[in-house]
C-alpha positions as CSV (number, residue, x, y, z in Angstrom):
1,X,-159.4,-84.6,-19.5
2,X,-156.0,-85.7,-20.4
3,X,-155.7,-86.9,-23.8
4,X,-154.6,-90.4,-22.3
5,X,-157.1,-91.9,-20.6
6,X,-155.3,-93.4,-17.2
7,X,-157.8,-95.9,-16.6
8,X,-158.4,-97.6,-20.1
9,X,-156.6,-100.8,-19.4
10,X,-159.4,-101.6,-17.0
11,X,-162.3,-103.6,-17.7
12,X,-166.2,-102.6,-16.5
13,X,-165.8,-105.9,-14.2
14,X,-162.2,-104.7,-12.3
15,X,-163.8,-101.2,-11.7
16,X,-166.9,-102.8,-9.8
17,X,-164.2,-105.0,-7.7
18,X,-162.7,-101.9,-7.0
19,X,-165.6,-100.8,-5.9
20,X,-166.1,-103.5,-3.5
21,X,-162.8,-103.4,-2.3
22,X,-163.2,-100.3,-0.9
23,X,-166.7,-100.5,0.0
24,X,-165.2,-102.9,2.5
25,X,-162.5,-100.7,3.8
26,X,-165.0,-98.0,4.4
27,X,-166.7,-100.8,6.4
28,X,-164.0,-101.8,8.5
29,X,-163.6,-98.4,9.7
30,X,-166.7,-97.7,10.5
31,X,-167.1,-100.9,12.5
32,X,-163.9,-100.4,14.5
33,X,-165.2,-96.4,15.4
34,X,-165.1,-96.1,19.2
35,X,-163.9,-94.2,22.3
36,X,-160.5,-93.6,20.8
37,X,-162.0,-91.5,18.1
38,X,-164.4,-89.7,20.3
39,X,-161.9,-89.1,22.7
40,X,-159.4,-87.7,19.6
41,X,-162.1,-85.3,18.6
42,X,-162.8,-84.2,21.8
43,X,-159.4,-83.6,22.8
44,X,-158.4,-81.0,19.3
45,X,-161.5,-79.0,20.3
46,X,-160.3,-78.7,24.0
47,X,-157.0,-77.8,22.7
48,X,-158.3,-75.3,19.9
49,X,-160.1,-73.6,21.9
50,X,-157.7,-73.4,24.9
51,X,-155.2,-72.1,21.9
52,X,-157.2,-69.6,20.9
53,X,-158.3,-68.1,24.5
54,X,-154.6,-67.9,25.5
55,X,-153.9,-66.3,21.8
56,X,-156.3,-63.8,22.4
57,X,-155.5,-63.2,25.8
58,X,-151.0,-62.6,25.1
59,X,-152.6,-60.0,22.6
60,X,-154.2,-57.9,24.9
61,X,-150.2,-56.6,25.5
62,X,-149.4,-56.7,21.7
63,X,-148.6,-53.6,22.0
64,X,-145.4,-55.1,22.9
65,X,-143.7,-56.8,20.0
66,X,-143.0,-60.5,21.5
67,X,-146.7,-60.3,22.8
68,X,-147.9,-59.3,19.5
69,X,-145.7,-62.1,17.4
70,X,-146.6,-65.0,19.7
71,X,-150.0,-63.7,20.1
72,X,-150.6,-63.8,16.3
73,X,-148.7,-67.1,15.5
74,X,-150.8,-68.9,18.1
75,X,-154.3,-67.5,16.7
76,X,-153.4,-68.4,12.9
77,X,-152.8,-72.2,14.0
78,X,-156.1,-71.9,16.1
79,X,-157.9,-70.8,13.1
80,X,-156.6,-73.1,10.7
81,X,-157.4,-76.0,13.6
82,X,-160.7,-74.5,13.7
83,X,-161.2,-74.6,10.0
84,X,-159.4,-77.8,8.9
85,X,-159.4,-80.6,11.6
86,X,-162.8,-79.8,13.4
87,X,-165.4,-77.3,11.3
88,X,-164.3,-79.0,8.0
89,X,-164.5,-82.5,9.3
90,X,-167.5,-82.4,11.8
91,X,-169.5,-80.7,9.0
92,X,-168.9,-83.4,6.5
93,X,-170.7,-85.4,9.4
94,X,-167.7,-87.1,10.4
95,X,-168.5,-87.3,14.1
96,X,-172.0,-88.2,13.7
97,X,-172.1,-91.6,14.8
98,X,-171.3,-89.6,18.3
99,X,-174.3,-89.0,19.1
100,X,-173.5,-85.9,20.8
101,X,-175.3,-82.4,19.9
102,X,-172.6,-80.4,20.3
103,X,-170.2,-82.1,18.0
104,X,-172.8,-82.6,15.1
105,X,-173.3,-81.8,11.9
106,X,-176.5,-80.4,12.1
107,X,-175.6,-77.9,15.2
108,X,-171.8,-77.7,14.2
109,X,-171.1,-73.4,13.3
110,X,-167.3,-72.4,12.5
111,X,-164.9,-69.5,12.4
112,X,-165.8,-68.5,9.0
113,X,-167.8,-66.2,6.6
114,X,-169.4,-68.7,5.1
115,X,-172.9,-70.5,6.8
116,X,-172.2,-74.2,7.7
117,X,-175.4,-75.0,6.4
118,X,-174.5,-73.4,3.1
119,X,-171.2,-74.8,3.0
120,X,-172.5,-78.0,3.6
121,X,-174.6,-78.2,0.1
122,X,-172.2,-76.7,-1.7
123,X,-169.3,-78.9,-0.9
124,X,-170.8,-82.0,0.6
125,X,-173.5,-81.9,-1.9
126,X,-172.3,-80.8,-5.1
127,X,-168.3,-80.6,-4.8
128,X,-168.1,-84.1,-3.1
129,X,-170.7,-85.7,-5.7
130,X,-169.6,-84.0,-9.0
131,X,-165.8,-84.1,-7.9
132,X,-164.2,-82.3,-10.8
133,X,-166.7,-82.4,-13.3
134,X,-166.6,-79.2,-15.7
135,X,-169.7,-77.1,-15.2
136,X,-170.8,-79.6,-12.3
137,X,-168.0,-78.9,-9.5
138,X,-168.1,-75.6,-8.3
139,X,-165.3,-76.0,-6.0
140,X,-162.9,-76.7,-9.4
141,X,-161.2,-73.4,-10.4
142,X,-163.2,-72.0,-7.9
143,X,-165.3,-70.7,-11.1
144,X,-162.5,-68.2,-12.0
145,X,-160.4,-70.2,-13.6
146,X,-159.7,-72.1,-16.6
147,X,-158.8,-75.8,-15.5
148,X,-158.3,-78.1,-18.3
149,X,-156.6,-77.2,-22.1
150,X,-159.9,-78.6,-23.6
151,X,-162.3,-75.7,-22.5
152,X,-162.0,-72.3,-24.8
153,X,-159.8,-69.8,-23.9
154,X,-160.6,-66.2,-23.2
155,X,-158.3,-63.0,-22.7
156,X,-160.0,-62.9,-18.9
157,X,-158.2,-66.2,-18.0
158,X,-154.5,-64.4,-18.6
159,X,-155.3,-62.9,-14.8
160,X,-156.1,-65.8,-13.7
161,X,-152.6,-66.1,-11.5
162,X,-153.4,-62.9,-10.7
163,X,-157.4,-63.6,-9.1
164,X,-156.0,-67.1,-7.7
165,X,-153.9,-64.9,-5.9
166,X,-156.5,-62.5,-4.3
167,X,-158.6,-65.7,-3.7
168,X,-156.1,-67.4,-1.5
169,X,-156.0,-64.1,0.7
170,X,-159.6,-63.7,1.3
171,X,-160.3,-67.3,0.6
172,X,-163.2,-67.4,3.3
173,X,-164.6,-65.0,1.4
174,X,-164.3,-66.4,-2.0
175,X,-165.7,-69.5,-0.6
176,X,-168.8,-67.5,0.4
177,X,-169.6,-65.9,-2.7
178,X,-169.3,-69.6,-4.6
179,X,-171.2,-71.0,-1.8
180,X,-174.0,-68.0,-3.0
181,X,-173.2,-69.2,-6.5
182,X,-172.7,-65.3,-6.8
183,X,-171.7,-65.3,-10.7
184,X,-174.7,-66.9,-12.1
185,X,-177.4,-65.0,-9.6
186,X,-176.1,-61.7,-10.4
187,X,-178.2,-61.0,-13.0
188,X,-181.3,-58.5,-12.0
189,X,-183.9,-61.0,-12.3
190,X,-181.8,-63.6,-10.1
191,X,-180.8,-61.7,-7.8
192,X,-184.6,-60.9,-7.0
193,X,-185.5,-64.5,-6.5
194,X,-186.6,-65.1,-2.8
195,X,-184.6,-68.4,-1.8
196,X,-180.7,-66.1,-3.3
197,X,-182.2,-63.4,-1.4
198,X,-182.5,-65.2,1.9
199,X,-179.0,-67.0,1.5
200,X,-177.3,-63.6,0.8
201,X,-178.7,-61.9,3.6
202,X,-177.7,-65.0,5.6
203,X,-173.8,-64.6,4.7
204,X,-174.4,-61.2,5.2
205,X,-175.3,-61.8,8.5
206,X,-172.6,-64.2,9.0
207,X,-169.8,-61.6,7.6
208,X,-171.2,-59.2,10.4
209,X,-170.6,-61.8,13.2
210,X,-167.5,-62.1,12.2
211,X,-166.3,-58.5,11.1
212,X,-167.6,-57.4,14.7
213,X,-166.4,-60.8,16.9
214,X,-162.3,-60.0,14.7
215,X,-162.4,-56.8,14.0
216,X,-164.5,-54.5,16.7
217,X,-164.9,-56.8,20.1
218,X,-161.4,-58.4,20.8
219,X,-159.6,-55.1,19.6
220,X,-161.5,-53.0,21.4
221,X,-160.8,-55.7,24.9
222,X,-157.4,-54.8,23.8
223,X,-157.3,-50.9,25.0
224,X,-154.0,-49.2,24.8
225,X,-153.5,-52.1,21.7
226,X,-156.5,-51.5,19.8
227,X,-154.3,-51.5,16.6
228,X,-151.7,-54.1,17.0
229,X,-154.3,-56.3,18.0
230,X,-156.8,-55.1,14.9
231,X,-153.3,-56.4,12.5
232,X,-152.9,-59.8,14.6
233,X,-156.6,-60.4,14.0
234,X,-156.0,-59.6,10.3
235,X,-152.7,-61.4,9.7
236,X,-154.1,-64.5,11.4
237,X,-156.9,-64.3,9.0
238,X,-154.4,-64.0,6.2
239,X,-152.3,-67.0,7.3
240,X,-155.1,-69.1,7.9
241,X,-156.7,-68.3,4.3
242,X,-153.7,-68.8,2.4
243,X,-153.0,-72.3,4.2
244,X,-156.2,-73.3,3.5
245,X,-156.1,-72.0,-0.1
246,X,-153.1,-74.0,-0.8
247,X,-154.1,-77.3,0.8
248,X,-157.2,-77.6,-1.1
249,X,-155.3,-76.2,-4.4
250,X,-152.5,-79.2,-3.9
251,X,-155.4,-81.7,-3.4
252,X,-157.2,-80.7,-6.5
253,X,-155.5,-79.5,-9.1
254,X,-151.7,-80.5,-9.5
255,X,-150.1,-82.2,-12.8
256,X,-151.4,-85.2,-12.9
257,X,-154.9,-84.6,-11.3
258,X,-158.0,-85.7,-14.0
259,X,-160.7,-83.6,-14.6
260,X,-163.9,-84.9,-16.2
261,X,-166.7,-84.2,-18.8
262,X,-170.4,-83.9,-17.8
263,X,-171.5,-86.8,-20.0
264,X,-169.0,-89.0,-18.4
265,X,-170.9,-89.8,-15.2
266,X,-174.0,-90.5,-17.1
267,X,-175.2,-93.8,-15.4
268,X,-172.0,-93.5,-13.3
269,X,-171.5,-96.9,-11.2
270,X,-170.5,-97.0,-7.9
271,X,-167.0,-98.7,-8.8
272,X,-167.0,-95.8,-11.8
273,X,-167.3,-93.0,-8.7
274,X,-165.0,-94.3,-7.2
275,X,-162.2,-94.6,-9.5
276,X,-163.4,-90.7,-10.0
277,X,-162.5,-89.9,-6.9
278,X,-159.0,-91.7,-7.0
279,X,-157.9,-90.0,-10.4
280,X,-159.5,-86.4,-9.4
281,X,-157.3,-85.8,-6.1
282,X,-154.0,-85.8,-4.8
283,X,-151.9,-86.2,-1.4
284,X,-150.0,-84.0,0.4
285,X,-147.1,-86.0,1.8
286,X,-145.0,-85.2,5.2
287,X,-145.1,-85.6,9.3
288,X,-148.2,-86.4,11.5
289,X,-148.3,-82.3,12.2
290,X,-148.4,-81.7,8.6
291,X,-151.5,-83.9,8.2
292,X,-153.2,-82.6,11.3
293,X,-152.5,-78.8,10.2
294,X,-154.2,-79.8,6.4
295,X,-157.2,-81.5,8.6
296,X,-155.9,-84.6,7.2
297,X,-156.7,-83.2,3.9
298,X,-152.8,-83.8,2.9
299,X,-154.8,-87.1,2.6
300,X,-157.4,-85.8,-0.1
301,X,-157.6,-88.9,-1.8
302,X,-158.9,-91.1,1.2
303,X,-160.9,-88.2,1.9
304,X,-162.8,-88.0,-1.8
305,X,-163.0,-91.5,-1.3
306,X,-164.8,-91.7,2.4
307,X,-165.5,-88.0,3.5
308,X,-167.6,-89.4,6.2
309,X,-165.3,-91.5,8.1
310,X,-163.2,-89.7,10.8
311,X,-160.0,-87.9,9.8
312,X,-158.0,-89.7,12.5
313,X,-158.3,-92.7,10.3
314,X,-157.1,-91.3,7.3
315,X,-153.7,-92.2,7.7
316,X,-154.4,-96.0,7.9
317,X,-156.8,-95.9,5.5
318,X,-153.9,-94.2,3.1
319,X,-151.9,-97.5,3.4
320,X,-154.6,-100.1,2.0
321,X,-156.0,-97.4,-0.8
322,X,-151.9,-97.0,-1.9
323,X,-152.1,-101.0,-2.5
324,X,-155.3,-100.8,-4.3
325,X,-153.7,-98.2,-6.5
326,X,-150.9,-100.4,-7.1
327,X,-152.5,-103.5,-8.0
328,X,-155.0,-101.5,-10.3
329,X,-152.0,-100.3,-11.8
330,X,-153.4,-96.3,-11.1
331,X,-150.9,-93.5,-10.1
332,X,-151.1,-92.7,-7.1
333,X,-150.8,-88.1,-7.3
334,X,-148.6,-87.5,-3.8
335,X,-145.5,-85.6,-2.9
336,X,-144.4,-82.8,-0.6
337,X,-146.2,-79.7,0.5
338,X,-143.8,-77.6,-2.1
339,X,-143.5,-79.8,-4.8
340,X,-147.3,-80.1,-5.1
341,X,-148.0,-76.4,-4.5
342,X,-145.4,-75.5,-7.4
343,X,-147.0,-77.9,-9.7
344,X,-150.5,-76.6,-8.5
345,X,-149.6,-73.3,-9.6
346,X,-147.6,-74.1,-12.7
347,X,-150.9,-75.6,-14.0
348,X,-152.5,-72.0,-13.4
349,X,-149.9,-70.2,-15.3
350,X,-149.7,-72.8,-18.0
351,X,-153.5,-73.0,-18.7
352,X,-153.9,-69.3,-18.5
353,X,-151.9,-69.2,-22.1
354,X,-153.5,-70.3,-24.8
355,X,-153.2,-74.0,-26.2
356,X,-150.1,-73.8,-28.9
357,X,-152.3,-77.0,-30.7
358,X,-156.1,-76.5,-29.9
359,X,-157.5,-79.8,-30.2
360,X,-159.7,-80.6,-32.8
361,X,-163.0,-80.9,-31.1
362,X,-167.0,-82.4,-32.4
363,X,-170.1,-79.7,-32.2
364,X,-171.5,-81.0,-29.4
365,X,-168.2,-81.0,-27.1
366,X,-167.3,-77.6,-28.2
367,X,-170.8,-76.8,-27.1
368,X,-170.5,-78.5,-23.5
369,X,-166.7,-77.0,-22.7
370,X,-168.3,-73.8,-24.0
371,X,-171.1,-74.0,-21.4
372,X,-168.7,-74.8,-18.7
């Protein structure tokens, strides 16, 4: 909630052409979706999976330290293909309009702790709806965090470098336990209700699949490399969290990234969600592997904007939302893997510190920031 608003200098009519003008951007794509993009998607699975099988495979022999170091590098990038470019994309029912059962969202299961169907409400749903909205958007701060100068600090938050930190390494993880909304159900009387119960022990069941698929099966395949392969497993788990961690973190919470009230999307218009979208996300600039190792996600803006359109198109899309920006006169949040991950994490440092000048605040936003 910067003290500035960004978008003041436009009037209730410009934001509904806004609106339209990207309404029919959105419906451009979506008329031109055809083979090509089928074929795309198609393709990155066959290669993902190939990647992994051959990953796997070299690992068998990492007792042997090239084996082990190819072995490893080749499973992280399968797993952050796996996560980013198809799971996160063909759950956020991307590939749909396919047709096809077994790249659907509805059928769709990924490398990763966290159920899709759970994921699904929790980001689709709520994160995607309430896109930085204090108290709204789970997925802002990861609900561990202080994100904005306006809510009340608390000793707690002067760790907060510290649990972003051990969040990022066992993101998947941390994504679980927000998908639970863990902190709010762990009172005695919540964590009794029938509907938590069923998710946990769904997650539960999930983290078992996984710890035993990782950390039991493949190691065990592995013989005489039982332990080299167990530290593979776990590095490329590491890697593939921290990527992840960081790619979402530069699309969501660099300088210049606005974060919003709860009573500011009362009667929110379709223009007015929009123009949310464009001022609560940034870009990740850099080469076509760049974007396809974020799952075009270094393209969070187009994304907020049409998370149902295929990823493949991001990258045109990117071209005609940069103009709109312009002629809106909006800034556009972009720049380079490091410079955006710096200023990600210099916001994390700066707002675990108390304000030097709290702002003067009314009752009933003191109440509301309180809450959130």
């Amino acid at each position: 909630m910067s003290a500035i608003d960004p978008t003041a200098h436009l009037t209730a009519e410009q934001i509904e052409e806004l609106g339209r003008e990207l309404d029919a951007i959105r419906d451009e794509v979506i008329a031109g979706r055809g083979e090509k993009d089928a074929a795309y998607i198609r393709k990155v699975i066959s290669a993902q999976r190939k990647l992994e099988l051959v990953s796997r495979g070299v690992l068998l022999f990492s007792i042997f330290p090239p084996a082990w170091l190819i072995g490893t590098a080749g499973l992280s990038v399968a797993k952050i293909m796996d996560n980013m470019e198809i799971g996160h994309n063909i759950l956020h029912g991307q590939w749909d309009w396919m047709r096809d059962p077994k790249i659907h969202s509805t059928t769709w299961e990924w490398d990763h702790v966290s159920p899709a169907d759970q994921w699904k409400h929790s980001h689709n749903e709520l994160h995607h709806t309430y896109t930085n909205v204090i108290g709204k958007d789970n997925d802002l701060g990861y609900g561990i965090m202080r994100v904005d100068e306006d809510q009340k600090w608390h000793p707690f938050h002067l760790g907060q470098p510290l649990w972003n930190f051990i969040n990022a390494c066992f993101f998947e993880y941390g994504i679980a336990a927000y998908d639970l909304e863990l902190g709010k159900n762990l009172h005695k009387r919540r964590r009794k209700n029938p509907e938590f119960r069923a998710r946990a022990k769904a997650v539960g069941r999930k983290i078992r699949k996984q710890v035993l698929k990782d950390y039991v099966i493949h190691p065990l395949l592995s013989g005489p490399s039982f332990l080299p392969t167990l530290a593979a497993t776990f590095t490329a788990n590491l890697v593939r969290n921290i990527w992840t961690h960081s790619v979402i973190m530069c699309g969501h919470f660099p300088e210049g990234v606005q974060v919003f009230e709860r009573r500011s999307i009362k009667g929110e218009t379709r223009g007015q969600w929009y123009l949310r979208q464009m001022m609560g996300s940034a870009n990740i600039s850099g080469s076509k592997a760049m974007h396809f190792m974020t799952g075009n996600l270094s393209h969070q803006i187009e994304h907020h904007l049409f998370p149902d359109l295929p990823s493949n198109r991001y990258a045109e899309v990117a071209v005609k939302v940069r103009a709109l920006f312009e002629k809106y006169e909006l800034e556009y949040v972009t720049g380079p893997l490091p410079k955006q991950v710096f200023s990600a994490w210099h916001k994390v440092f700066r707002l675990s510190l108390p304000n030097k000048k709290p702002k003067v605040k009314t009752p009933d936003r003191e109440q509301e920031l309180v809450a959130a």
